[in-house]
C-alpha positions as CSV (number, residue, x, y, z in Angstrom):
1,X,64.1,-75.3,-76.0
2,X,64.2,-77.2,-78.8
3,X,60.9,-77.8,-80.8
4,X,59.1,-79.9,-83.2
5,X,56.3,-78.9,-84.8
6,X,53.1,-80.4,-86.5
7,X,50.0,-79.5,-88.4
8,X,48.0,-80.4,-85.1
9,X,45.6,-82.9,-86.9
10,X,45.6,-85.6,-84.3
11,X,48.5,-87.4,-85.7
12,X,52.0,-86.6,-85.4
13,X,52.5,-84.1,-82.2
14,X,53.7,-80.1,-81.8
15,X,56.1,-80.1,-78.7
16,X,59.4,-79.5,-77.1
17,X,62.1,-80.1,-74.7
18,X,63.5,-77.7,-72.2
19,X,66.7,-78.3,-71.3
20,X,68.9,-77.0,-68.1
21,X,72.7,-76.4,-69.9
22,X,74.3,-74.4,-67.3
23,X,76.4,-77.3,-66.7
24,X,76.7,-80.9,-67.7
25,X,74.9,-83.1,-66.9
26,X,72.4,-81.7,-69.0
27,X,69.3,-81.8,-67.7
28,X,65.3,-82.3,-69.2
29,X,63.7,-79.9,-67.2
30,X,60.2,-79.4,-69.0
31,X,58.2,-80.9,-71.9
32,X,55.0,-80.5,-74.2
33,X,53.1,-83.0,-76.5
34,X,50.3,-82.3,-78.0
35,X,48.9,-83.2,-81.3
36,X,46.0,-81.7,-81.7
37,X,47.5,-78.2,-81.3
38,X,47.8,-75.6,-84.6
39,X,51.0,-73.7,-85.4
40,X,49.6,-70.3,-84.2
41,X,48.8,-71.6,-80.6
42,X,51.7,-73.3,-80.5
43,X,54.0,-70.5,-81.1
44,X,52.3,-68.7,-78.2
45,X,52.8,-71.7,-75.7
46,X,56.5,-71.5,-77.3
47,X,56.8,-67.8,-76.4
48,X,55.2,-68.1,-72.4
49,X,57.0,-71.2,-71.9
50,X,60.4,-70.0,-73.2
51,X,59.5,-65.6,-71.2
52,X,59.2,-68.2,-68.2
53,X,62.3,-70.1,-68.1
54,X,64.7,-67.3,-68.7
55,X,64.1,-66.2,-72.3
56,X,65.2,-69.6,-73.4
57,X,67.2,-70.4,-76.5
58,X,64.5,-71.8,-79.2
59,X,65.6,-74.0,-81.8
60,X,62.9,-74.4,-84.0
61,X,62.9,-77.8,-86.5
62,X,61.6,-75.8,-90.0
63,X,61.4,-78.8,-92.4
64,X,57.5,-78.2,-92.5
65,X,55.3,-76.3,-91.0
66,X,57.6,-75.0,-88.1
67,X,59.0,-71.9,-90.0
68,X,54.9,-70.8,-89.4
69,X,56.1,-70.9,-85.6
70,X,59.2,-69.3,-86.0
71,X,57.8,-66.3,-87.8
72,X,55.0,-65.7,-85.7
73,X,57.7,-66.0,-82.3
74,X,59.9,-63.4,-84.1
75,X,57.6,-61.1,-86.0
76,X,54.5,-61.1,-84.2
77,X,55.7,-61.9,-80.9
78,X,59.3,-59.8,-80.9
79,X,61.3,-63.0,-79.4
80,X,64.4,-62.5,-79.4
81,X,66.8,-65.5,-78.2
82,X,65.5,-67.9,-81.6
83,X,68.7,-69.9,-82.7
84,X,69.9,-69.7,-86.1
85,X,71.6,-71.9,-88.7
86,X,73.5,-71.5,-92.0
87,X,75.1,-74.0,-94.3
88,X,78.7,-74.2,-94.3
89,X,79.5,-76.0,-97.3
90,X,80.2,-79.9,-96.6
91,X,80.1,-79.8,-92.9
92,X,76.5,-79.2,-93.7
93,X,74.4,-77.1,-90.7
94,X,76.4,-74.2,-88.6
95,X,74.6,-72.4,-85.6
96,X,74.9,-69.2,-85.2
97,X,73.7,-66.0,-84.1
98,X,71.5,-64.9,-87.0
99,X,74.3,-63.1,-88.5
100,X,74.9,-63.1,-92.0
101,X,73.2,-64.4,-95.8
102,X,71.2,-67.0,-96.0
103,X,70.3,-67.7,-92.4
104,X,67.3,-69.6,-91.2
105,X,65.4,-68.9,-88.0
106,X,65.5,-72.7,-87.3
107,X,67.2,-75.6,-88.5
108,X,65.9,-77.7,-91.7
109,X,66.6,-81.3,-90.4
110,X,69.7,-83.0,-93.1
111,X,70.7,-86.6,-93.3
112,X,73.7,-85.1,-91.7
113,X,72.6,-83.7,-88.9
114,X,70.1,-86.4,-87.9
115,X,73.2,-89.1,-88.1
116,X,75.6,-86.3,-85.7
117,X,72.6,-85.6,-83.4
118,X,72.0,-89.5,-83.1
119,X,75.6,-90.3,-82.6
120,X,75.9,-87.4,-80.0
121,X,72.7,-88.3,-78.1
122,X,73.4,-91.9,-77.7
123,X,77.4,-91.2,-76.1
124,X,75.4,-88.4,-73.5
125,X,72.7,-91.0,-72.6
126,X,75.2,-94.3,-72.5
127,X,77.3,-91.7,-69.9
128,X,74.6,-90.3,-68.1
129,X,75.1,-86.8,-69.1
130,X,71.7,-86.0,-70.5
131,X,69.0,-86.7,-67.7
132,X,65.5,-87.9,-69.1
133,X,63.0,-87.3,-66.9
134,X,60.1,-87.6,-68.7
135,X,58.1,-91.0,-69.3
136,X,56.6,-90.0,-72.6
137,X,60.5,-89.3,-73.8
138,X,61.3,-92.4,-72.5
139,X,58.7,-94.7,-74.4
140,X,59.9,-93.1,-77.3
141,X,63.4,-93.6,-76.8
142,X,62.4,-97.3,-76.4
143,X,61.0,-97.3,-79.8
144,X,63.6,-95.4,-81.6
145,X,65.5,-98.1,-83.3
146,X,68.4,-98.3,-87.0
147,X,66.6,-98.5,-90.0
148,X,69.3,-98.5,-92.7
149,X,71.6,-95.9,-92.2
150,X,69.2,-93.7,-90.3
151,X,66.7,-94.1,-87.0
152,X,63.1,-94.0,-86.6
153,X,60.1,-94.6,-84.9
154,X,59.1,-97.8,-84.8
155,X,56.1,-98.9,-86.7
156,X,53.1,-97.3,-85.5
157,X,54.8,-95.2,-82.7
158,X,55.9,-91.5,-82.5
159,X,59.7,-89.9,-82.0
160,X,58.8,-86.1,-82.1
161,X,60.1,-85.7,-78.7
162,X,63.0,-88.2,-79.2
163,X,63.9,-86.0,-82.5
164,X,63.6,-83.0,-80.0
165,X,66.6,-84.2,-78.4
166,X,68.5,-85.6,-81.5
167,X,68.6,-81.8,-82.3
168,X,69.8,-80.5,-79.1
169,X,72.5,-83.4,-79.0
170,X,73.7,-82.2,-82.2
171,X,73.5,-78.3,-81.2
172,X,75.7,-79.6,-78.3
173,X,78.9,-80.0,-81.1
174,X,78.7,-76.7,-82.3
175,X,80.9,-74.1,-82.3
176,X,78.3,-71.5,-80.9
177,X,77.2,-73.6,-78.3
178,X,80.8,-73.9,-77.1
179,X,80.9,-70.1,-77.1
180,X,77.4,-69.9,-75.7
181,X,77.9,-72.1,-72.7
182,X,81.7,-72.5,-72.5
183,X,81.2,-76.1,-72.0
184,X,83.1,-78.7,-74.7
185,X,80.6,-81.7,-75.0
186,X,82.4,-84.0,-76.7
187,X,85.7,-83.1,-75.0
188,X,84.2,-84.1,-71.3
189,X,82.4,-87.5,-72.5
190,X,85.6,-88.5,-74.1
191,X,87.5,-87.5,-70.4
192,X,85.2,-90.5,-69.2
193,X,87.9,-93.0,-69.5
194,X,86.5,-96.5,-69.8
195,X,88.2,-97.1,-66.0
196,X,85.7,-94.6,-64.6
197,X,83.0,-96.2,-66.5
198,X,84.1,-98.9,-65.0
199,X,84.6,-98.0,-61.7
200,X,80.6,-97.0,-62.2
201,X,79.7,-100.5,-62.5
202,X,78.4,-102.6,-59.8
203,X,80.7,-104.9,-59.2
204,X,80.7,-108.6,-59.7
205,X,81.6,-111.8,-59.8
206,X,81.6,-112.8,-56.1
207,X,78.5,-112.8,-53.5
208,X,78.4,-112.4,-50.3
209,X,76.2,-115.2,-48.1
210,X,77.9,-115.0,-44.9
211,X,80.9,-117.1,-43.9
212,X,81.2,-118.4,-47.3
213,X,81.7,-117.3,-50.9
214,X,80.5,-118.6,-54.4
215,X,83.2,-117.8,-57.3
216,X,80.9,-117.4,-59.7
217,X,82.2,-117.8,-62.3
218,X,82.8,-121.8,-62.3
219,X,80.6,-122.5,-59.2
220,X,83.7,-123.2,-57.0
221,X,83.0,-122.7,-53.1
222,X,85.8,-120.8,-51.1
């Protein structure tokens, strides 16, 4: 699960992915949105929904007011299977266990990890190995455009759920995930050599009308 969180005012929203990893392709299995939602509720949808599907991983996005949720699902709560980051010098954000100094119960969103998650999400949606099956995930998506060297929302539209899976795309590159799951990410998309993403395509170039056939390409009739 991997989880945004807001203040539950009526404007940005609280809510989360849940994501089938067993094997790839990765799967969207379950989501929440709400925005009008406060931390404290929130953390208790957080621990039901993650009891329920198989004490879930929980990666909790702590910029703001998310570490309130993370301390409520570990202290009050007792939850156990929260993911954990630590900095690692200039490759920037590590998962790990929760071993160790200096260890968040979340991850604090960086520059860095934004641009790998991005880079990462786009390669598994381009070769189908994260399925999106939610519409509200999808309008996003549709509004999640470049802005300089980073990418937004569009004006006027939302990407907590989008950033929900910019954070699990980047989780998918780490080193503990690897070990977690025993599935290499990037290795497989790269095995998708651009002959099978061709053989993928539909083909074209010629259509069939019965006895005859159009060349498309300069009109010519065979």
């Amino acid at each position: 699960m991997c989880i945004d969180v807001a203040r539950g005012k009526g404007l940005d929203y609280s809510c989360f992915s849940v994501i089938d990893i067993s094997q790839m392709p990765y799967k969207q299995v379950g989501v929440y949105r709400d925005n009008l939602i406060g931390p404290i509720d929130f953390a208790s949808v957080v621990f039901r929904i993650g009891k329920l599907y198989n004490e879930a991983g929980v990666l909790i996005e702590i910029n703001d007011i998310g570490e309130q949720v993370s301390d409520v699902l570990l202290m009050d709560y007792g939850y156990e299977n929260i993911l954990y980051t630590a900095n690692n010098g200039r490759a920037g954000k590590i998962l790990t266990g929760g071993f160790g100094k200096r260890v968040d119960n979340g991850i604090r969103t960086t520059k860095l990890v934004k641009a790998t998650g991005c880079s990462m999400l786009k390669m598994l949606i381009e070769q189908d190995q994260l399925i999106i099956q939610d519409q509200d995930t999808i309008e996003e998506l549709s509004r999640f455009s470049k802005k300089k060297n980073s990418f937004e929302a569009e004006a006027g539209f939302h990407d907590d759920l989008v950033m929900n899976l910019v954070l699990f795309a980047w989780m998918t590159e780490q080193p503990y995930f690897k070990d977690m799951t025993d599935i290499n990410t990037l290795v497989k998309l790269r095995e998708k050599t651009e002959e099978q993403i061709e053989e993928e395509l539909l083909p074209f170039g010629f259509v069939d009308v019965g006895d005859e056939f159009y060349y498309e390409d300069d009109g010519l009739r065979l």
